[in-house]
C-alpha positions as CSV (number, residue, x, y, z in Angstrom):
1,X,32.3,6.4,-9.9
2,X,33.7,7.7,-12.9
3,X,33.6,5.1,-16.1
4,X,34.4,5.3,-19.5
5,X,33.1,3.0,-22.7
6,X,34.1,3.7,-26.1
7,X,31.6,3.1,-28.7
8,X,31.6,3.3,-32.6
9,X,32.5,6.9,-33.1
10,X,31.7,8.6,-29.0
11,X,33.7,7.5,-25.9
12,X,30.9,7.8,-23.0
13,X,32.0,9.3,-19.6
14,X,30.1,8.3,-16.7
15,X,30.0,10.1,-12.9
16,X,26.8,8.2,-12.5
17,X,26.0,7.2,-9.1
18,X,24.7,2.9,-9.6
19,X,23.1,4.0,-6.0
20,X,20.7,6.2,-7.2
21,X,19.3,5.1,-10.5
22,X,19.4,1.1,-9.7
23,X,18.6,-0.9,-6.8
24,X,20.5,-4.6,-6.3
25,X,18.6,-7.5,-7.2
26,X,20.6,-10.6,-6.1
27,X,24.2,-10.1,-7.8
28,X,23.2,-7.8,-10.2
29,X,21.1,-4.4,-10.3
30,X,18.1,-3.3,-11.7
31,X,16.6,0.5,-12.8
32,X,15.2,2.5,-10.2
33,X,11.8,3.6,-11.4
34,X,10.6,6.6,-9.7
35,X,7.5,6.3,-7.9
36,X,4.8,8.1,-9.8
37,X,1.9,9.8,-7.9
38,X,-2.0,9.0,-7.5
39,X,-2.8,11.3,-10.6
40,X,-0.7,9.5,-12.6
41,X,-1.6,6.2,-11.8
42,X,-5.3,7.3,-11.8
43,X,-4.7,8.3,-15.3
44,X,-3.3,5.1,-16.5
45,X,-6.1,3.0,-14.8
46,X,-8.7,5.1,-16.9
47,X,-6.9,4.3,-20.1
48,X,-6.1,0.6,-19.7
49,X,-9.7,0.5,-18.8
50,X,-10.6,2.4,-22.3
51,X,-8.0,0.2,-24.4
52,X,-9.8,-2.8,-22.4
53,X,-13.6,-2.0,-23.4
54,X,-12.1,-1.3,-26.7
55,X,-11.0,-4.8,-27.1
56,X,-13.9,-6.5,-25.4
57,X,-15.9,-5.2,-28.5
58,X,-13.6,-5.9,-30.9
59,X,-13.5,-9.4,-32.8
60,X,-10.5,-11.8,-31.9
61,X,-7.9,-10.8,-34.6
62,X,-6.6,-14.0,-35.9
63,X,-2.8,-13.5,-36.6
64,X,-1.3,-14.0,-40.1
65,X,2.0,-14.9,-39.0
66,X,2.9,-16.6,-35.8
67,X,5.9,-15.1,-33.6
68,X,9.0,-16.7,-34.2
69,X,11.7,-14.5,-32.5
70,X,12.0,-13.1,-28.4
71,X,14.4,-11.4,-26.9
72,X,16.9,-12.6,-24.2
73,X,18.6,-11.1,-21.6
74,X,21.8,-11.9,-19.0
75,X,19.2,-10.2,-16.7
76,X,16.4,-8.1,-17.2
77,X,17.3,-4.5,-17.1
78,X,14.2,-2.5,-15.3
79,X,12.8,-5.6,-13.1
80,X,13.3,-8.6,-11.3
81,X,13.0,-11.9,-13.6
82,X,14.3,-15.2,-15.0
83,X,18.1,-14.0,-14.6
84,X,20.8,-16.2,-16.6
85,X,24.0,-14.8,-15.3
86,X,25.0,-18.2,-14.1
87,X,23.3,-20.4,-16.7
88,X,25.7,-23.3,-18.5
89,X,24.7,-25.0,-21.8
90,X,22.6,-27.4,-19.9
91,X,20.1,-24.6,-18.8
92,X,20.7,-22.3,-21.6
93,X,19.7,-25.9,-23.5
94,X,16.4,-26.0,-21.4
95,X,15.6,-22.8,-22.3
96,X,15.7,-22.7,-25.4
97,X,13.5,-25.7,-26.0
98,X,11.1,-24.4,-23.8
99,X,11.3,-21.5,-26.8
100,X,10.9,-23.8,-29.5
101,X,7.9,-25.5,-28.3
102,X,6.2,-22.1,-28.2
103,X,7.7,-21.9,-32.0
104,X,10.1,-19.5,-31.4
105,X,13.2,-20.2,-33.8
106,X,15.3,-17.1,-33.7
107,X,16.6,-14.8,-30.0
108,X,17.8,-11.8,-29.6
109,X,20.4,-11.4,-26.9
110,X,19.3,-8.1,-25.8
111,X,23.1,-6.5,-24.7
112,X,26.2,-8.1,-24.5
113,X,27.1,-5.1,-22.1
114,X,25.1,-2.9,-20.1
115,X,26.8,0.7,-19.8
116,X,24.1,1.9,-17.5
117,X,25.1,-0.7,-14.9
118,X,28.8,-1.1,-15.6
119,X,28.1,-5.1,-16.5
120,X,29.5,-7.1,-19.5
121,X,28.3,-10.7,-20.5
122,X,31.6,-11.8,-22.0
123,X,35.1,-12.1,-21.3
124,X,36.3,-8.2,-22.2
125,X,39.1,-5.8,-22.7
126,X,37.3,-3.1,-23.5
127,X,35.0,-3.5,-20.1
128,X,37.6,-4.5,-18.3
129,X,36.4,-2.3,-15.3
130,X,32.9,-3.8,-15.7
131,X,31.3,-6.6,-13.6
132,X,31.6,-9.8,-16.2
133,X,29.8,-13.4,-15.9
134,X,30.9,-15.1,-18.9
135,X,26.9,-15.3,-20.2
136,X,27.4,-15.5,-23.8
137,X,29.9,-18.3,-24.2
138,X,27.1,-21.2,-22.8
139,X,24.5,-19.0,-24.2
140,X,26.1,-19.5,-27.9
141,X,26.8,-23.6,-27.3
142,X,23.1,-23.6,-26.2
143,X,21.6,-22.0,-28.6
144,X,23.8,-23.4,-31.6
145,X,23.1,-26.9,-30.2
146,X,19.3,-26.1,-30.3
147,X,19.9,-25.0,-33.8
148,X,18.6,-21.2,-32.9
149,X,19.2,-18.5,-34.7
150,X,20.9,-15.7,-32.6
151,X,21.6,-11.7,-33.1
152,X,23.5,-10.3,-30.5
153,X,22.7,-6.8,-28.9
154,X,25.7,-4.7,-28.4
155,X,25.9,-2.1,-25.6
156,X,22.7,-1.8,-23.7
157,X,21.5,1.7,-22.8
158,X,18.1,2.2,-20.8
159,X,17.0,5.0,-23.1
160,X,17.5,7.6,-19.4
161,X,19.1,10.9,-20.5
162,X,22.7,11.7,-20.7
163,X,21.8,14.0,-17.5
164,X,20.4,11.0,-15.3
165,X,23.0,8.9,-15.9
166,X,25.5,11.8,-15.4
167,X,26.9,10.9,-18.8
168,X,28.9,13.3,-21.5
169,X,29.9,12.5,-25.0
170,X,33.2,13.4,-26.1
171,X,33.7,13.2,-29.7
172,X,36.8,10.9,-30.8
173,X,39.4,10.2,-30.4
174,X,39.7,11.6,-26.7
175,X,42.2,14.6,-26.5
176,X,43.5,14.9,-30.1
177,X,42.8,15.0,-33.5
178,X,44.3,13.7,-36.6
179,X,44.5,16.6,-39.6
180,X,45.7,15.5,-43.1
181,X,47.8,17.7,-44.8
């Protein structure tokens, strides 16, 4: 599948295959880790258990600041969790004070697109050829009737490399250039 996505300054060309690098979860999809072999997972038990004993000796840090912010998502991008794609004010509502009784005052929506899986999260033209749920509509009512703060995330990337997602940048504007004379 071959998409496009134009971004401040680059127009991103995709021949990714969603089959390879994501798996469906429900209606949407989520990253396909590779599986990692027993040398690597031997090696990450005998750290956590390291950073463990470490902490076990260390005093209880008491914070100086409490957390006030979180991040949110339309779904999470690399596993399978608390997906919203379908959420109205009501739940986004429910949410969100859920949020605030932890103290949390202030969300980040964490992308209002997703290029890596060809989903948007709002009524679009320029993902047009994206999967859309109109997410951020109820998610805004919510949160503005819950007196949140929220930033919005733009276009989600999964931080993979141009070569796993089968992605090339072509500088713009696509095909010609404007000289002044």
């Amino acid at each position: 599948m071959i998409c496009a996505a134009r971004l401040p300054g680059k127009i991103y060309l995709s021949a990714m295959d969603l089959n390879k690098i994501s798996v469906p979860v429900d209606e949407y999809r989520v990253i396909r880790h590779e599986p990692k072999d027993e040398a690597f997972h031997k090696r990450q038990r005998q750290r956590d258990e390291r950073t463990n004993g470490v902490l076990n000796e260390s005093p209880t840090p008491r914070p100086a600041k409490r957390l006030t912010g979180s991040f949110i998502y339309a779904h999470p991008p690399d596993y399978a969790g608390r997906p919203t794609l379908r959420f109205g004010v009501r739940e986004w509502r429910q949410l969100f004070q859920e949020l605030k009784e932890l103290g949390v005052d202030t969300v980040v929506f964490q992308a209002a697109a997703w290029l890596d899986f060809q989903e948007c999260y709002y009524p679009s033209d320029l993902f047009r050829n994206f999967k859309t749920w109109d997410v951020l509509g109820p998610m805004l009512e919510g949160a503005g009737a819950e007196r949140l703060t929220v930033y919005l995330g733009g276009a989600g990337l999964l931080g993979m490399t141009d070569e796993q997602l089968g992605v090339s940048r072509v500088p713009e504007p696509l095909g010609q250039r404007r000289h002044d004379r």
